[in-house]
C-alpha positions in Angstrom: 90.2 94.6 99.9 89.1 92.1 97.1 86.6 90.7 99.5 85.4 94.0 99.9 84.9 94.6 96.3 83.4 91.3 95.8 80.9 92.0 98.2 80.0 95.4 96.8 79.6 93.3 93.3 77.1 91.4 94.9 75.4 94.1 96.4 75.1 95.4 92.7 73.5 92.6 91.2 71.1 92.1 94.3 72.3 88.8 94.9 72.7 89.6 99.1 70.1 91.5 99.7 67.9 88.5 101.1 68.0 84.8 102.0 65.4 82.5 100.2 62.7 83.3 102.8 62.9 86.8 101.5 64.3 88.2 104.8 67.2 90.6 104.5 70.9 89.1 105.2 73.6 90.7 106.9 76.0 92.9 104.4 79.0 90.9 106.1 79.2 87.3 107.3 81.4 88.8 110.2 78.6 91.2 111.9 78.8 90.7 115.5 76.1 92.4 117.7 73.0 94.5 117.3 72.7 97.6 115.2 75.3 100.1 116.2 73.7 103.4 118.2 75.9 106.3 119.2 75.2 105.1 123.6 76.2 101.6 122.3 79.5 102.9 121.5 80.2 105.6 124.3 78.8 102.9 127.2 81.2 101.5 129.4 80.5 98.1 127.9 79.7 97.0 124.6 76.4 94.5 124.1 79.0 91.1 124.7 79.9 89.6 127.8 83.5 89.1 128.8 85.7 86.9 130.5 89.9 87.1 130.9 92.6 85.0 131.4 96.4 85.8 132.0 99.0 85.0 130.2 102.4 84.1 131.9 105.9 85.2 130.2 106.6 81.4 130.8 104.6 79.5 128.4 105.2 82.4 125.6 107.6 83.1 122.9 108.5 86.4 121.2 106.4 88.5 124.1 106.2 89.0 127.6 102.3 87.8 128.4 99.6 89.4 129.2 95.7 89.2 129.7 93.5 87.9 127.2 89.6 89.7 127.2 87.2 87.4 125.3 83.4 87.3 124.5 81.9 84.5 126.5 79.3 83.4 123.8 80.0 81.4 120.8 76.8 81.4 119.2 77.1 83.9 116.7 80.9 82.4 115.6 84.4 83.3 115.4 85.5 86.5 116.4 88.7 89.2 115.0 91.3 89.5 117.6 93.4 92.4 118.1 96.8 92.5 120.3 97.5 95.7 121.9 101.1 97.1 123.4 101.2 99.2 125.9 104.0 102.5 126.0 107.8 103.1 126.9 108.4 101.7 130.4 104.7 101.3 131.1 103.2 97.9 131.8 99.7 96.1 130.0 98.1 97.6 133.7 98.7 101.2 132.6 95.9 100.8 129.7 94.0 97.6 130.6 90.8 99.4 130.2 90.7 99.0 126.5 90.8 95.0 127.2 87.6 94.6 128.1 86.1 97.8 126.1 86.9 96.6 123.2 86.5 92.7 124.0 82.6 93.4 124.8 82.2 94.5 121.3 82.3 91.0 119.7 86.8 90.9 119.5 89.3 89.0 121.0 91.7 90.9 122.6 95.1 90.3 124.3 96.8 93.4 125.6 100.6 92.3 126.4 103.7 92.6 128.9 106.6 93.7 126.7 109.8 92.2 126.8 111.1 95.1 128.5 110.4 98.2 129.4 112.5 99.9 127.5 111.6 98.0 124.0 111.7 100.0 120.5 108.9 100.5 118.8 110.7 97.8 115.9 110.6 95.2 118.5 107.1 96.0 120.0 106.4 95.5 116.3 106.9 92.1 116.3 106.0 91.6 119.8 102.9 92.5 118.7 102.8 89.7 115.8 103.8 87.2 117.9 101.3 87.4 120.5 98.5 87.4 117.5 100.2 84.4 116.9 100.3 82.7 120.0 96.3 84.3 119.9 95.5 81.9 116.7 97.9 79.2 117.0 98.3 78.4 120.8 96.2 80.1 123.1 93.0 78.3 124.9 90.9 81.0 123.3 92.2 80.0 119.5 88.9 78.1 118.1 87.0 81.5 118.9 89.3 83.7 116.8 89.3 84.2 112.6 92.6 84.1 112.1 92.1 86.3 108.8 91.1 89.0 110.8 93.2 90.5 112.9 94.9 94.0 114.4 97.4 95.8 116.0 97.2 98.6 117.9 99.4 100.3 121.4 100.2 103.1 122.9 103.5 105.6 122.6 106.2 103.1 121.4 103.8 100.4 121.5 101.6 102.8 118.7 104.9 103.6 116.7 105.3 99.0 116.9 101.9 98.9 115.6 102.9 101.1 112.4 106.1 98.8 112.4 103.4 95.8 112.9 101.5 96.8 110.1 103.9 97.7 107.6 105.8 93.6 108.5 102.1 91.8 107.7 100.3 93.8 105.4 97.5 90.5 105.8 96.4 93.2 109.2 93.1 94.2 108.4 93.4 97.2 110.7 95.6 99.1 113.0 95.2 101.7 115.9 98.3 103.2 116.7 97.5 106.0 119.8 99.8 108.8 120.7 102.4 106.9 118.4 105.9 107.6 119.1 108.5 106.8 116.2 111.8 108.1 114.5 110.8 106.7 111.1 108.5 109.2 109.8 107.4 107.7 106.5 104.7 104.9 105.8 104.2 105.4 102.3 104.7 101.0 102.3 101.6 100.8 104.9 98.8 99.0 103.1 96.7 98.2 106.3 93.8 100.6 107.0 94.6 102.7 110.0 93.4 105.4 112.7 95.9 107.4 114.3 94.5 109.1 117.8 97.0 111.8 118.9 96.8 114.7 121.7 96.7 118.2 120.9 98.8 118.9 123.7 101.4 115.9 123.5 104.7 117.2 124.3 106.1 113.0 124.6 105.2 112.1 120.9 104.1 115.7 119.6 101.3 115.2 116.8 103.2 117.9 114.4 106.5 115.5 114.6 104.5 112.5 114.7 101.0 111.3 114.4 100.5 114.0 111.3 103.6 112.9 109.2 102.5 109.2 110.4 98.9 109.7 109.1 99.9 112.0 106.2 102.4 110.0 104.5 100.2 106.6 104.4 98.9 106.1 101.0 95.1 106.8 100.6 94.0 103.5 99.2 95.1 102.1 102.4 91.9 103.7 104.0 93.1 106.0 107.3 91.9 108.0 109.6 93.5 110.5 112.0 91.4 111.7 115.1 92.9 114.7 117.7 91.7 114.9 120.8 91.4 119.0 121.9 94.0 119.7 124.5 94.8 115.9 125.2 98.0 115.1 126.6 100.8 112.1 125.4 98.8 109.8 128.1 95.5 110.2 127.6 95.0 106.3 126.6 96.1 105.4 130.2 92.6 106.9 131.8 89.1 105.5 130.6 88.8 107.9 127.5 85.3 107.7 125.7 86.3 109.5 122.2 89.2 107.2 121.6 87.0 103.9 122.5 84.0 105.0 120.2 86.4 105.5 117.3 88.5 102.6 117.5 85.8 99.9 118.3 84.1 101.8 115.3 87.1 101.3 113.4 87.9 97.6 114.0 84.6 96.5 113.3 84.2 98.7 110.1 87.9 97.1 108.7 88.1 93.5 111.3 84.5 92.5 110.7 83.8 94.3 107.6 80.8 95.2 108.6 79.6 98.4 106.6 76.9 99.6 109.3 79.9 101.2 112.0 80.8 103.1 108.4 78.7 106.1 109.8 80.9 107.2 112.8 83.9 107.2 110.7 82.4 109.3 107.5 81.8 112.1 108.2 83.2 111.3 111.7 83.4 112.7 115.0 82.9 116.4 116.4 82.4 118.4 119.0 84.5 120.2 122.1 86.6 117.2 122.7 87.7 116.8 119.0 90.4 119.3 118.0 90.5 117.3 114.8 89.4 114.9 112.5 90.6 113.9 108.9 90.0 110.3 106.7 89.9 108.9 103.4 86.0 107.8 104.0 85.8 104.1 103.2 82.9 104.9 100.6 84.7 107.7 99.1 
């Protein structure tokens, strides 16, 4: 946040607005990629290329693995990373499609193998830190990762352990819990900025029991956002789902990467028949 106001400072006093040859500078030293477009965002892949690596249980502490989706291309420098849980008895495999989505938009990504199946969201929590920090600290892919910017996000318990991520290292500059499931209904402590994605028609994690109260009782000043998908069910993250992969990537970049120009899919957001819903602070507002 303070980096954010400093840079709107500077923005005041004019002192970013171009480089000594008088061409304009980016708004953020973290912009990754060309000028977003609305087909950018809803294509298959973003403008990066990707590789991926596993990640066995056996060289890991705190998770159970995973895959790790990375841009191939160092030259524009370090990327955010973001580690993402998959639901309640469900394995990485059941949602691997955000991997490389969301890795092709300029992010490292690791999506893990929980330590069970059966794992609370508390411990998918910090199942979730600890695979950020094997990301930073460990992994082969570490010297292409900022290791100030980072995220959290999963799916059913995995979404309620990114809440539970969130709330444990309020240093998370964004978190994307989908179709969260969690019995602690109160994140008034939440400082991270956040988009909740729930299903109309979730009868697992139901929105009016959870992703509402979730989204509602987050403090403002965090920055949130909660997107409804119309007539979506608890497991509409495990097929290839373009509203919830424009929003999020739009999300990470506008809070991960700071980077102001993703700012106008999230205010005044997304619409039409696949939306039941959409409600956030606006990070302008």
């Amino acid at each position: 946040m303070a980096a954010r106001l400093g840079l709107a400072a500077a923005l005041v006093a004019g002192a970013v607005l171009a480089g000594p040859s008088g061409v304009a500078q980016a708004d953020s030293p973290y912009e990754r990629g060309p000028d977003p477009t609305t087909a950018i965002l809803e294509a298959s892949r973003g403008p990066f290329a990707t590789a991926s690596q596993s990640v066995s249980s056996l060289s890991v502490t705190g998770f159970g693995g995973g895959v790790i989706y990375y841009p191939t291309s160092t030259s524009e420098g370090t990327f955010g990373a973001i580690a993402i849980s998959p639901g309640y008895t469900a394995a990485w495999s059941s949602i691997s499609w955000l991997g490389p989505r969301i890795a092709s938009h300029g992010f490292v990504v690791i999506g893990i193998e929980t330590n069970t199946r059966l794992d609370q969201p508390d411990s998918r929590g910090r199942q979730l830190l600890a695979a950020l920090d094997y990301l930073t600290e460990r992994s082969s892919v570490r010297s292409r990762i900022d290791s100030s910017r980072l995220a959290v996000a999963g799916h059913s318990m995995g979404g309620g352990g990114s809440l539970e991520a969130a709330s444990a290292r309020p240093s998370l500059q964004a978190a994307v819990p989908l179709a969260p499931w969690n019995l602690d209904k109160s994140w008034s402590e939440l400082r991270v900025p956040t988009l909740i994605i729930g299903g109309e028609s979730d009868s697992v994690a139901p929105v009016a029991s959870h992703s509402v109260p979730f989204y509602t009782s987050i403090p403002a000043s965090a920055e949130k956002a909660y997107l409804e998908l119309n007539g979506a069910s608890h497991f509409f993250p495990q097929t290839v789902n373009t509203p919830t992969a424009r929003q999020m990537v739009a999300w990470l970049k506008r809070f991960v990467d700071d980077d102001t120009r993703y700012e106008q899919f999230l205010c005044p957001g997304p619409s039409g028949s696949q939306i039941e819903e959409y409600r956030n602070t606006c990070p302008s507002a």
